[in-house]
C-alpha positions in Angstrom: 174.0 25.0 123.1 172.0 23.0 125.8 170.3 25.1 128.3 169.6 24.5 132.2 167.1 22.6 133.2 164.9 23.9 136.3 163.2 21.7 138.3 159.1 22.4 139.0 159.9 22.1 143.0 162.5 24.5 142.5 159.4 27.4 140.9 157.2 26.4 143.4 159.4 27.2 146.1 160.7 30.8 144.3 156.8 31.0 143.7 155.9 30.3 146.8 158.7 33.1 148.6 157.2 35.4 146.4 153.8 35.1 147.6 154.7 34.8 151.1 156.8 38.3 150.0 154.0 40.0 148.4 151.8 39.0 151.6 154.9 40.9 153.8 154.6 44.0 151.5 150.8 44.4 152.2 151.3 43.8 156.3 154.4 46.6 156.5 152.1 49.1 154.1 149.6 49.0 156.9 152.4 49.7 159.8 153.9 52.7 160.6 157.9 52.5 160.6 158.6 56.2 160.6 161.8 56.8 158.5 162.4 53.0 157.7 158.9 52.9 155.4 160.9 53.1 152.3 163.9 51.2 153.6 161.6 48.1 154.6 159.2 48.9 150.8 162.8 49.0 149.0 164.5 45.7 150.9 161.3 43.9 150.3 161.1 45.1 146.4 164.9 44.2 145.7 164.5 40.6 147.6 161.5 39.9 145.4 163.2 41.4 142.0 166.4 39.5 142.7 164.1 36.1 142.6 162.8 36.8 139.8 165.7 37.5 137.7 167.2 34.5 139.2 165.4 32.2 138.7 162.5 32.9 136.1 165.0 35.1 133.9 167.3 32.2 134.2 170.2 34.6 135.2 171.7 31.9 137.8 172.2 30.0 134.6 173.6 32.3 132.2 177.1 33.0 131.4 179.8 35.4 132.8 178.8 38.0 130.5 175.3 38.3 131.0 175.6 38.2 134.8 178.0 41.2 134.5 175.8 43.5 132.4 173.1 42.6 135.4 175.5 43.2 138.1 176.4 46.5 136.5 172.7 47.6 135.8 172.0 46.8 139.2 174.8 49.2 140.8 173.9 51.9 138.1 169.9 51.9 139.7 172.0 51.9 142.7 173.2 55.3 142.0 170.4 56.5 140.8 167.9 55.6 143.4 171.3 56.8 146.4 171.1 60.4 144.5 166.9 60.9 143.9 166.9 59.9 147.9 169.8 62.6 148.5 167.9 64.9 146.7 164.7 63.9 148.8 166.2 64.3 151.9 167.2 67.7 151.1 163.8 69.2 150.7 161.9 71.0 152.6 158.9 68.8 153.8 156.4 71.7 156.0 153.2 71.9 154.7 152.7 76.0 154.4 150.2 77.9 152.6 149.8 78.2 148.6 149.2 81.2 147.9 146.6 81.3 144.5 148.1 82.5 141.1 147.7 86.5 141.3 144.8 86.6 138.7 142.3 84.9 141.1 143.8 88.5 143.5 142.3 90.5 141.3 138.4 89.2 141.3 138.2 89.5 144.9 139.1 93.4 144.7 
């Protein structure tokens, strides 16, 4: 079984997108986007992830099969990550008043 051959220009570059990547992560952590934060932290996250399975897990290279069980992994997260931000959303987010457990009540009597 012979096995792709990569070319060192070709990690560079894919090195190189992911620095310049990493260096967008750290500007948009210090900006404000309001409801967008996590979109822009998860698009950013997902570009860089997809790279590096590409390219350094050599799954551009692999057969059918392979690329299927990633294909389905990745809509599986998918689902998971669609129903824990459905969930999010459907919290209540005011900050009240926690009220302390009734046994500290009783020393201030």
């Amino acid at each position: 079984m012979s096995e792709h051959i990569v070319s060192p220009k070709i990690y560079l570059l894919i090195f190189l997108t992911l620095m310049a990547g990493t260096a967008i992560t750290v500007w948009a952590a210090f900006h404000n986007f309001g409801k967008f934060n996590i979109v822009i932290a998860l698009a950013i996250a997902t570009f860089k992830a997809t790279l590096v399975v590409l390219y350094f897990m050599h799954a551009r290279y692999s057969p059918r099969r392979t690329q299927l069980v990633i294909v389905c992994s990745v809509f599986w997260l998918a689902i998971m990550l669609a129903l824990t931000l459905a969930d999010y959303q459907t919290r209540d987010h005011t900050v009240g008043h926690i009220r302390p457990p009734a046994i500290f009540n009783l020393a201030r009597t």
